[in-house]
TORVO-957877 format. One record per residue: x, y, z of N, C-alpha, C in turn; residue in three letters. Coordinates in steps of 0.05 Angstrom, whole numbers, padded with zeros to 5 digits, always signed. Example, Ala and Ser with C-alpha at 12.3 -4.5 7.8 and 13.67 -1.06 7.14 Angstrom:
BEGIN
+00264-00114+00156+00246-00090+00156+00264-00066+00156Ala
+00257-00045+00142+00273-00021+00143+00258+00001+00157Ser
***
This chain:
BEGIN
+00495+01851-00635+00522+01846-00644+00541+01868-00633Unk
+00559+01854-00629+00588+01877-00607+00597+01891-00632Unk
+00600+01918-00618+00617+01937-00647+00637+01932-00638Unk
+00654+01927-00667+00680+01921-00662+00698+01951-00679Unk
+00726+01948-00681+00738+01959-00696+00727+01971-00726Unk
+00733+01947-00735+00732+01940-00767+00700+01948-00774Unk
+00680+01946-00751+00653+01956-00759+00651+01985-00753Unk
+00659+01989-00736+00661+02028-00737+00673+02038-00753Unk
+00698+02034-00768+00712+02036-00794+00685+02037-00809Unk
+00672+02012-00817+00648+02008-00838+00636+02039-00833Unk
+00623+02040-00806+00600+02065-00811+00609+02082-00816Unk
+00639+02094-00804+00652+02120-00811+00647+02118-00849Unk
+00656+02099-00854+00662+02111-00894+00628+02111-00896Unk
+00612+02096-00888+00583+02101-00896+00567+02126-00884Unk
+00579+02136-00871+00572+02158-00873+00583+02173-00881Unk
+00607+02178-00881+00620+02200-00896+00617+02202-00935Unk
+00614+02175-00938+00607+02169-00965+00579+02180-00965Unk
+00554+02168-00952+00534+02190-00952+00523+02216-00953Unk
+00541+02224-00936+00544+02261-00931+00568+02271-00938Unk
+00571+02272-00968+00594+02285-00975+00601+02319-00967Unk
+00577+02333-00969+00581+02355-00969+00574+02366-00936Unk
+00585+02354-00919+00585+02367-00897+00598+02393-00891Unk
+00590+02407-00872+00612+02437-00875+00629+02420-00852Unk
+00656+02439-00849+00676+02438-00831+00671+02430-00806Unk
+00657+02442-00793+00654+02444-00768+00638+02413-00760Unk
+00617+02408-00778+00612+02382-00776+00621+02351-00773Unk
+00642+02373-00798+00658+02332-00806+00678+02328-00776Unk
+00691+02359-00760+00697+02349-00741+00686+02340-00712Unk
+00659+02352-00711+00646+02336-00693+00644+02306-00694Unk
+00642+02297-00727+00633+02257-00736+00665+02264-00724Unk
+00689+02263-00733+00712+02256-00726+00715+02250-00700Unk
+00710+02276-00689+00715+02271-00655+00702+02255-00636Unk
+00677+02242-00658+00657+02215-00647+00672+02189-00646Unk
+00683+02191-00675+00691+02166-00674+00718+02168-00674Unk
+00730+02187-00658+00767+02178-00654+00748+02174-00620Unk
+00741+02181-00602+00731+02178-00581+00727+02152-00578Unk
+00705+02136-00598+00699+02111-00605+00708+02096-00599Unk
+00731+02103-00620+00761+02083-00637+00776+02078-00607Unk
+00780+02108-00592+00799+02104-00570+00790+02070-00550Unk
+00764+02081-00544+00742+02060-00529+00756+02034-00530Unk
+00746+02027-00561+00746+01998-00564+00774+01993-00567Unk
+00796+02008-00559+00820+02005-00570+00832+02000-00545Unk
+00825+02009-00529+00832+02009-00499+00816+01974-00495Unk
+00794+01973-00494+00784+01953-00496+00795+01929-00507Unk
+00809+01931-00526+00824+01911-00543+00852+01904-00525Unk
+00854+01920-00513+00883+01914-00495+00901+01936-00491Unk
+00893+01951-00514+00923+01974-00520+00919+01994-00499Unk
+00943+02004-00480+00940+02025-00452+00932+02034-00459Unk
+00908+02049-00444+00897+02082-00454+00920+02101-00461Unk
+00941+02106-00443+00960+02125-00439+00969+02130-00481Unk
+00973+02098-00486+00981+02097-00509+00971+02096-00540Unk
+00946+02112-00526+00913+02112-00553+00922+02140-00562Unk
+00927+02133-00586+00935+02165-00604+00916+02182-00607Unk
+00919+02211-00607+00894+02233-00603+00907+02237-00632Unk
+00906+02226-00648+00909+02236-00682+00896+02214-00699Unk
+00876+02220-00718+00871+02194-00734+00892+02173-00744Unk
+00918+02183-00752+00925+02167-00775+00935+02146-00756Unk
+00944+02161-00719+00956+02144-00701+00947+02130-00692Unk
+00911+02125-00691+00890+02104-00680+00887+02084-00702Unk
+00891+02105-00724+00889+02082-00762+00909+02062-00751Unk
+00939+02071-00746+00953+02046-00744+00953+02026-00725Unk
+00944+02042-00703+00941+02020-00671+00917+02006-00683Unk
+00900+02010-00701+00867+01995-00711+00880+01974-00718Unk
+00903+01970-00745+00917+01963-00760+00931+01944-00744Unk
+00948+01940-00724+00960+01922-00711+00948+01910-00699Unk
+00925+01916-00682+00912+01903-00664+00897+01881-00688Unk
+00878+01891-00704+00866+01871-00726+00886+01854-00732Unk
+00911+01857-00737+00924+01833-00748+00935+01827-00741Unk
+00943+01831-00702+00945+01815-00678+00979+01823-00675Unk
+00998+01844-00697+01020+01856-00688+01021+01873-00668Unk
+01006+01879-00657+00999+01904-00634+01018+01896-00613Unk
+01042+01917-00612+01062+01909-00588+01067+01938-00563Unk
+01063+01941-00543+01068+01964-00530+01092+01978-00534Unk
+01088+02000-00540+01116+02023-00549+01109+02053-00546Unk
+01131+02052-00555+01125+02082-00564+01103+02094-00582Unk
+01081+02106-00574+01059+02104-00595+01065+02134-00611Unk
+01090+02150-00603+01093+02173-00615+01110+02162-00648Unk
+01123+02146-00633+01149+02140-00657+01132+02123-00667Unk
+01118+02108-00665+01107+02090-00679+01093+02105-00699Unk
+01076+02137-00696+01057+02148-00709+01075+02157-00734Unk
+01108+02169-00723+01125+02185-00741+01127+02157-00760Unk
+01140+02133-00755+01141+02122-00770+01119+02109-00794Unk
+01099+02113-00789+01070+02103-00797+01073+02126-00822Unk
+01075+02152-00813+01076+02173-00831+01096+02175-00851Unk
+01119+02156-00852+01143+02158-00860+01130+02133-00890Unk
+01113+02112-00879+01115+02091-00889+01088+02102-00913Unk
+01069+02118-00898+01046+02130-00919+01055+02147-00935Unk
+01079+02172-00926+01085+02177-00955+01096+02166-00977Unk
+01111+02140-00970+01131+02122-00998+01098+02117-01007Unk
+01081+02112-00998+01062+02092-01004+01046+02116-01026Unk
+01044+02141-01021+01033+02161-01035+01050+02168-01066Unk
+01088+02158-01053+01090+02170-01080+01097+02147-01095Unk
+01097+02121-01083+01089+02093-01106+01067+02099-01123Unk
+01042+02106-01115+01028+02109-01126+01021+02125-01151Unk
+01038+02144-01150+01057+02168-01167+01065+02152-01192Unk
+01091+02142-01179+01108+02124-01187+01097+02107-01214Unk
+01077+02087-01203+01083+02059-01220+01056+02072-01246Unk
+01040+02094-01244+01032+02100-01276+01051+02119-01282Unk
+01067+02138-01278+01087+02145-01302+01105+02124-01299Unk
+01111+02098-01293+01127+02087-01311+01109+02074-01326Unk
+01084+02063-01321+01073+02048-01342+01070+02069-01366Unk
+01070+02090-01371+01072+02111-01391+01093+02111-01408Unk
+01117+02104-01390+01137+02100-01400+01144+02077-01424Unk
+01137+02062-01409+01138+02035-01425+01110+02025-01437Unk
+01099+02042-01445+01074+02049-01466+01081+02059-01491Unk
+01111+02074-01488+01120+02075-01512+01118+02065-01534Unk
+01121+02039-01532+01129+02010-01538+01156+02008-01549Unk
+01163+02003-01589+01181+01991-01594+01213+02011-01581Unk
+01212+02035-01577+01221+02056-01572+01230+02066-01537Unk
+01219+02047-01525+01223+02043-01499+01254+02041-01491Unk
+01269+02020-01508+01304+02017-01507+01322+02037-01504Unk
+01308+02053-01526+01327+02077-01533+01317+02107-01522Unk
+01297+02100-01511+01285+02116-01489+01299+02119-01465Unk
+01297+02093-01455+01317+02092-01432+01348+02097-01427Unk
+01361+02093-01453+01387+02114-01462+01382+02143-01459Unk
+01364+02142-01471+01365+02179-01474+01362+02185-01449Unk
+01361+02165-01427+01349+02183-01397+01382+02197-01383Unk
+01404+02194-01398+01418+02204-01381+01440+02220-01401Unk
+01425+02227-01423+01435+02244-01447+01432+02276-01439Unk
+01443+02295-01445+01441+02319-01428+01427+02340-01445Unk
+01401+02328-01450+01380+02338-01468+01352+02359-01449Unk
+01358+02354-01420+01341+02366-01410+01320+02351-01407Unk
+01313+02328-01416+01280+02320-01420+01268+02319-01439Unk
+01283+02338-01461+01272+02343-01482+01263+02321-01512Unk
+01281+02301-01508+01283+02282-01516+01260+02264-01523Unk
+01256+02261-01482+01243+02235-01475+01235+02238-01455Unk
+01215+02255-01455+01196+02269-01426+01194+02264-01421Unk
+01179+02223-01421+01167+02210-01408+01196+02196-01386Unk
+01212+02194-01401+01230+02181-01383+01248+02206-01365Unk
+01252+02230-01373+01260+02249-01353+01233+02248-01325Unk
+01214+02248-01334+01191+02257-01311+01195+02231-01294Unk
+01195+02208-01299+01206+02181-01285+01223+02183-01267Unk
+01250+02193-01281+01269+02186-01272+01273+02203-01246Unk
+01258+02228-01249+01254+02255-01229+01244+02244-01204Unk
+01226+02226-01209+01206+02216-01190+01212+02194-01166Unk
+01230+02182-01188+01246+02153-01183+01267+02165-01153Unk
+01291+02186-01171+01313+02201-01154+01302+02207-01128Unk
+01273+02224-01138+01259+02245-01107+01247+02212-01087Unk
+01247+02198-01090+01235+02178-01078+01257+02155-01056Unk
+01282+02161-01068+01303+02148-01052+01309+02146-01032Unk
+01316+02179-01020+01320+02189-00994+01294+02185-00969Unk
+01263+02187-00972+01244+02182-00955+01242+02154-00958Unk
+01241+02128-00984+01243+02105-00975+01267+02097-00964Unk
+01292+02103-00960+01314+02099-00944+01303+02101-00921Unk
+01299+02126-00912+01292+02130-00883+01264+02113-00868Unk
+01247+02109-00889+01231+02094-00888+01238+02062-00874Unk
+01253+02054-00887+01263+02022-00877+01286+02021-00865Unk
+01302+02044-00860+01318+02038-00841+01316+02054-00816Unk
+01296+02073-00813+01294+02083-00788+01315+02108-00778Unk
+01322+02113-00793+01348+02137-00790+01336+02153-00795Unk
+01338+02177-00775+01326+02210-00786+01356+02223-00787Unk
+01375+02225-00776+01399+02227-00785+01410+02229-00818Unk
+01432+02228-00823+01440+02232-00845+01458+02196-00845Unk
+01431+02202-00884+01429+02173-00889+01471+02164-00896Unk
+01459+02133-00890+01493+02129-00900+01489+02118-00932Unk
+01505+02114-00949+01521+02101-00974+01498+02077-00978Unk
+01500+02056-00950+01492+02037-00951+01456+02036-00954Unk
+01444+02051-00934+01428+02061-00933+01411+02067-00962Unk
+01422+02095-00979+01409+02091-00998+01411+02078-01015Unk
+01435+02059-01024+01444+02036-01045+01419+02015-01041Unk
+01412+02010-01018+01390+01987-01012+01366+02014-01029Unk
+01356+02028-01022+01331+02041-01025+01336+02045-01055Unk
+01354+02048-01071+01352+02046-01092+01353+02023-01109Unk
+01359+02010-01099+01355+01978-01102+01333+01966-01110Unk
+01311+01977-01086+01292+01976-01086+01269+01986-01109Unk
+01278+02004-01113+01267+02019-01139+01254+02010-01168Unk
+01243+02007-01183+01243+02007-01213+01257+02020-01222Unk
+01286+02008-01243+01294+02027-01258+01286+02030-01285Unk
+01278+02039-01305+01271+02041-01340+01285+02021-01359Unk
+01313+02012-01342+01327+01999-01353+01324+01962-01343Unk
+01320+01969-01324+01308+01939-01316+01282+01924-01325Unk
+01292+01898-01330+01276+01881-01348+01245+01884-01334Unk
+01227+01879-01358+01199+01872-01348+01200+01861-01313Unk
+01205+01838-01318+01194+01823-01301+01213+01834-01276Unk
+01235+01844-01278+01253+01856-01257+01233+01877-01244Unk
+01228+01884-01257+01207+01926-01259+01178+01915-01246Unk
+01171+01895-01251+01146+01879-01232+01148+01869-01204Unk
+01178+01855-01206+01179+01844-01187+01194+01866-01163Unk
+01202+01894-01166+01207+01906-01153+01184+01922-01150Unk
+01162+01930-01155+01133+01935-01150+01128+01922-01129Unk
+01118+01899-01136+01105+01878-01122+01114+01881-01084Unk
+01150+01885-01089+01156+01874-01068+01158+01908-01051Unk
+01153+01929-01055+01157+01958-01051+01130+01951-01028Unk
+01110+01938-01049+01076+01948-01035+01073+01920-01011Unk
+01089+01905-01018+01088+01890-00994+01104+01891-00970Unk
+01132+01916-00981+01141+01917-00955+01136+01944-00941Unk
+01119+01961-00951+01095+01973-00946+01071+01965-00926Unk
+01063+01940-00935+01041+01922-00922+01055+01925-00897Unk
+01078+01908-00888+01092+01893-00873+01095+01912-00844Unk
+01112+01934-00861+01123+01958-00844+01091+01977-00831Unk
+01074+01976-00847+01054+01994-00841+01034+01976-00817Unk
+01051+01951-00809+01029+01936-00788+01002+01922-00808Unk
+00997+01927-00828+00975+01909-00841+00985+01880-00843Unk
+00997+01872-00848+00998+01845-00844+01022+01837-00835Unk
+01013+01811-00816+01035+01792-00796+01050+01780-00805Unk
+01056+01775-00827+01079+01756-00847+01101+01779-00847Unk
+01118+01762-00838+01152+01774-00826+01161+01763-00857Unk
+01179+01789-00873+01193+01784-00898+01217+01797-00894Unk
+01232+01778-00898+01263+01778-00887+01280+01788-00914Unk
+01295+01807-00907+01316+01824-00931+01291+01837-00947Unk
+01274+01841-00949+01259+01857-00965+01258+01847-00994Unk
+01272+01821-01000+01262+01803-01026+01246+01792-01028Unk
+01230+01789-01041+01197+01775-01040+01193+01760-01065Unk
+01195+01778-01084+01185+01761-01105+01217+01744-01117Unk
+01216+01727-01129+01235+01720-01149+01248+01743-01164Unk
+01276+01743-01171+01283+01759-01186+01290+01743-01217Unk
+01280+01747-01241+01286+01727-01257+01305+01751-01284Unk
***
């Protein structure tokens, strides 16, 4: 059977899952096997050599396009910055959506929770929704730049969309879901995992 991509992927986690406790010097020898590898069958797949990234996360994404057949010749530098732009929103969603489910674990007290978030109490109030709302704010400016590609100084418009985007404490259940839902898919989209083109960044229903 031909090694492909997606099967060298396999052995890398099976081994690294096997040999957790490798020292340093080791885990970069497996690395430097299989970014070598990765390069191989990547060139192989079609993508220029010239344009085979000498960084994991930059071969992760060229893996990533080519599997799901978006693989377009470019810039493979900007492509890498951007890749990195799109993994950190993706790190601090992750952040993100259990302190708000904490939030709204409250339960009946959740309403007046979300008042108190802009009461000039410090936090003190309603920790759960100060620590939120901290998270929410710090998250605007990198998903801005994230979807619109500006390293410049963002405009008005710019962050109004990225906050848009957001869960706010005050928005309904199903609003606060359906802006989840559609964060991690335009995540998916942007990050080259999948080929479905989603236009304006609305996905789910808003009800």
């Amino acid at each position: 059977m031909a090694l492909t991509l997606q099967k060298l992927s396999q052995i890398e986690a099976t081994i690294k899952a096997k040999y957790p406790n490798l020292g340093a010097s080791q885990k970069a020898v497996i690395d430097q096997i299989f970014m070598q590898k990765r390069a191989e069958l990547l060139t192989a797949g079609g993508v220029n050599p010239s344009e085979v990234p000498t960084s994991p996360l930059g071969q992760s994404m060229i893996e990533q396009q080519v599997s799901a057949g978006t693989y377009q010749p470019g810039d493979t530098a900007t492509q890498a910055k951007e890749q990195a732009k799109m993994t950190s929103v993706e790190q601090a969603l992750s952040v993100l959506k259990p302190n708000l489910a904490q939030v709204e674990g409250v339960g009946p007290v959740f309403g007046r929770l979300a008042m108190l978030a802009n009461w000039p109490t410090g936090g003190a109030a309603a920790p759960e929704v100060a620590d939120y709302e901290a998270l929410r704010k710090s998250l605007i400016g990198p998903l801005a730049r994230a979807i619109s590609g500006e390293v410049g100084v963002l405009t008005d418009r710019d962050i109004a969309r990225a906050e848009g985007l957001l869960p706010k404490i005050t928005d309904a259940k199903k609003l606060r879901e359906n802006k989840i839902k559609n964060l991690e898919k335009l995540i998916a989209v942007k990050s080259g995992t999948k080929a479905t083109k989603i236009g304006k960044y609305t996905i789910e229903a808003i009800e």
